[in-house]
N, C-alpha and C positions, 0 to 999 in steps of 0.2 A: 542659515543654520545656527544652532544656539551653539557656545562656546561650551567647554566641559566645566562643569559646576566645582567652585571653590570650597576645599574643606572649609568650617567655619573656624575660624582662630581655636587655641587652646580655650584661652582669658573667657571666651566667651562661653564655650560647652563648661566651663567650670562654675563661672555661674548660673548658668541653669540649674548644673547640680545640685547646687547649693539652697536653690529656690524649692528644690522637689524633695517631698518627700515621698521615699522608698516604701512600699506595700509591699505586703506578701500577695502572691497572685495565683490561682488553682486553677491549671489549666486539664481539660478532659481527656482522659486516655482515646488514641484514636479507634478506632472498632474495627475489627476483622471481617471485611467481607468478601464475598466471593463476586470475582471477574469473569464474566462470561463474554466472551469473543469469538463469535458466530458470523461468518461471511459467508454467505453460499454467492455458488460460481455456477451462469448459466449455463446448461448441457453437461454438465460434469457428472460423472456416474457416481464418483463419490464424494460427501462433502464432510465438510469438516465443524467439529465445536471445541474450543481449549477455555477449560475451567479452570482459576487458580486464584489465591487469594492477596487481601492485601498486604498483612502484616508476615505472609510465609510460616502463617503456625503448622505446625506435622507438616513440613518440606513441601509446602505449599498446595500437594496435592487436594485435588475435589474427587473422595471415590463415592459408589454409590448415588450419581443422582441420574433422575428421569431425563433426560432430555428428549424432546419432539419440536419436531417441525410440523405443523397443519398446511395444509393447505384449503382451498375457499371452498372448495367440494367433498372438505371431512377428510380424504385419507390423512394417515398421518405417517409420516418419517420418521423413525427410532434410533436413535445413535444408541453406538456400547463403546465402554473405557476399551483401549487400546494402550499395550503397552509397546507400540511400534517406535523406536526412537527415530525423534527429527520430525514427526509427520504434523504437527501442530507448533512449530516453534515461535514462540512470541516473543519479541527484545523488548531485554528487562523485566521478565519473566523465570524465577527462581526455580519453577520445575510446574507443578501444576497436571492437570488430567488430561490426556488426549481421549474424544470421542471421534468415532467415525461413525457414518452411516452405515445400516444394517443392511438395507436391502432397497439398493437405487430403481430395482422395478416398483415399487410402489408410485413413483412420481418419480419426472424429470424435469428439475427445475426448470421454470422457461420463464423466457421474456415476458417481462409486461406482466408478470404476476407476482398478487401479493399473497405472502406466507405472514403465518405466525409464529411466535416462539414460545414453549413453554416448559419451563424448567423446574422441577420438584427434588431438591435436596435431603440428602440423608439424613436430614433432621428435622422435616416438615417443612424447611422453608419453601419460599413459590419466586418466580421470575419471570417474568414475561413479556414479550416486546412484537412487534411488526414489522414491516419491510416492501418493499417494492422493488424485485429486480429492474432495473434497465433496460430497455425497450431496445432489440436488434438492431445492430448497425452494418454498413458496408465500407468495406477500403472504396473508395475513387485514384486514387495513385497510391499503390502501385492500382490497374488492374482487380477488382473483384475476381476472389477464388483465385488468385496465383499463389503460389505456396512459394515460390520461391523466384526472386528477381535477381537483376544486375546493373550497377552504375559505372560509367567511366573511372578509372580513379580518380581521386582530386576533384569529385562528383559533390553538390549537397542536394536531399530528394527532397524535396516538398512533399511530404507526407499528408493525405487529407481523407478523410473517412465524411461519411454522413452521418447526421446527428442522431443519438439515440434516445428516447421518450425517459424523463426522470433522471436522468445525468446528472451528478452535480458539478463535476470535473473530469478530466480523461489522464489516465496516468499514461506515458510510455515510456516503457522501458527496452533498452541495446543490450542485449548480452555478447557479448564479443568470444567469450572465451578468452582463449590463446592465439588469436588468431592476429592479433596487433604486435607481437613479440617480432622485436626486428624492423617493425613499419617506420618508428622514428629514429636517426642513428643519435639526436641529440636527448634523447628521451628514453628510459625505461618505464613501459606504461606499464598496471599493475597486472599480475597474471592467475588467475581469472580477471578481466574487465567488465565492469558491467554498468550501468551507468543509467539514472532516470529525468524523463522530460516532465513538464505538465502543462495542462491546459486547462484554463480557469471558468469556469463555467458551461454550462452544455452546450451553449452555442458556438467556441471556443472549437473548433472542428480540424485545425490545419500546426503539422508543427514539423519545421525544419529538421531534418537527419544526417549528420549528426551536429551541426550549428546548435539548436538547442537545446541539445542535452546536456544533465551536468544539474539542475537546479538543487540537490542535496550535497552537491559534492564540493560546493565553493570553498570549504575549511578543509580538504584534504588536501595538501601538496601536491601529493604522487598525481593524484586523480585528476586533479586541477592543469599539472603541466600536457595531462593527455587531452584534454577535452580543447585545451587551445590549439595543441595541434592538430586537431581533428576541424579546427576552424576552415583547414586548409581543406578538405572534402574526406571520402571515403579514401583508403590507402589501397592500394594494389593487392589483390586476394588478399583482404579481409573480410571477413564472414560476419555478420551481427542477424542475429535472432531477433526479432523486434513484436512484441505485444503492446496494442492499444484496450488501457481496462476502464471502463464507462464505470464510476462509480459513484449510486446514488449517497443522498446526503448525509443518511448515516453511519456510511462509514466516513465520508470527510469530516463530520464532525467528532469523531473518534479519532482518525488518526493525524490530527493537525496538531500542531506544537514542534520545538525545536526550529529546522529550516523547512518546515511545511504548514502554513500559515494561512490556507485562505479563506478563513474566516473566521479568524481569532487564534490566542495562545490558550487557552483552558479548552481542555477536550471536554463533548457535551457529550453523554451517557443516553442510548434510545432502549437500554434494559430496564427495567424496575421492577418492585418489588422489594425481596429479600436478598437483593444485589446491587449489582451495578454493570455496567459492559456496554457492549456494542451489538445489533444483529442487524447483520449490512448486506450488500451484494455487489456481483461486480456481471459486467459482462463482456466479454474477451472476443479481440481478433487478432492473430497472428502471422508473422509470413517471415522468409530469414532474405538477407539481401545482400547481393557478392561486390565488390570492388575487382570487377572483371580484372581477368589476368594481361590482356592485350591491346584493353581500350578500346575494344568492336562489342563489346559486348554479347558477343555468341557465343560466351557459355551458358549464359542463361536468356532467357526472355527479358527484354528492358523494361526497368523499374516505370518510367516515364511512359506517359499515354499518349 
């Protein structure tokens, strides 16, 4: 590994200085354009689209624009602005327009199909992009179609699904709740807990619970001292909610940066036009898993096959 790079002496940045001569230099004011971030969720009755701009002129909002969704057999899906607070929240997002969907009997998103986007703003402008949901998947451990398992305490589940068509990575996330409050007597974990894995590419099908969780959460303290004790396996009634989200590549290439990197730090934009954004998809499996009470596991059905 390279050592940390030495400032350059004073003596010597002075004369550079001395060497250069100072211009004036005109740099371009940046442009205000509008962000459109459009995920649709396979089987979801209602989806969602959050429009909002880049410099926050008039509090950021986008009122008045078209939004649609096509589909390859012509119908089309119609979002309207909603003033529902919370239902479109985007971090680092100053305010902006929430759209929902009008009327989810027209279509229901599915697997393995691709949609398009098309966005007509209140000032003529256009935007438009494509997508591919993600081809249906199965849990393998726990069990296919159980809603609900159990591990020994001090349990870790090998978590493994079957791969799903156009994947680019598989997010999982633990919700814990309140449900770790009291689990470590040397530890206060945070309360709500919640905590995300990943798996790096579509092939990438298998991910330890809770061992690998934690890959956003390395800079948090708090979060940090729960996740190694969690090394130790699941804790005695504790309950974790756990969804695997199959998501193709436009939205990884949208929401990569900071500590989510897997394939580059500049986010890559699949809207265009008279914008810029994302229009991605995800496709979801869920199931919630106990840290049985007595270590027989009969409260619930066992996680392991």
């Amino acid at each position: 590994m390279r050592g940390p790079r030495r400032a350059p002496p004073l003596l010597f940045l002075a004369l550079l200085v001395a060497g250069c001569e100072l211009r004036d230099v005109t740099t371009a004011a940046p442009a205000d354009m509008v962000i459109a971030e459009v995920v649709l969720v396979a089987g979801h009755a209602v989806q969602r689209a959050f429009l909002h701009r880049t410099l926050g002129v008039d509090g950021d909002s986008v009122p008045g624009a078209r939004v649609e969704v096509h589909a390859a057999d012509g119908r089309v899906m119609r979002f309207r602005a909603t003033d529902i607070g919370g239902v479109c929240t985007v971090p680092g997002a100053r305010g902006g327009t929430c759209y929902l969907s009008v009327d989810s009997t027209v279509f229901e998103v599915e697997h393995g199909a691709r949609y398009r986007l098309e966005i007509e703003l209140a000032d003529g402008g256009r935007m438009h992009a494509t997508t591919t949901v993600p081809g249906a998947f199965e849990f393998i451990q726990p069990r296919a179609g159980t809603p609900a398992c159990s591990v020994p305490p001090g349990s870790q589940l090998e978590l493994t699904w079957s791969r799903s068509l156009d994947a680019g990575v598989y997010l999982v996330e633990a919700d814990f709740g309140s449900s770790l409050a009291g689990a470590f007597p040397e530890i206060e974990p945070p309360d709500p807990f919640r905590t995300v894995g990943l798996s790096v590419g579509g092939a990438d099908t298998t991910l330890v619970l809770p061992a690998e969780l934690g890959v956003f959460d390395r800079f948090d303290e708090q979060a940090t001292a729960t996740l190694v004790a969690l090394q130790r396996g699941l804790p005695r009634e504790s309950v974790a909610d756990v969804v695997v989200a199959a998501a193709e590549q436009n939205y990884v290439n949208w929401v990569r940066g900071g500590s989510f990197n897997p394939s580059g730090i500049v986010r890559i934009a699949s809207v265009r036009g008279d914008g810029t954004g994302v229009f991605g998809a995800l496709a979801l499996r869920g199931f919630r898993v106990h840290g049985s009470s007595d270590g027989s596991g009969a409260d619930h059905p066992s996680c392991f096959r």
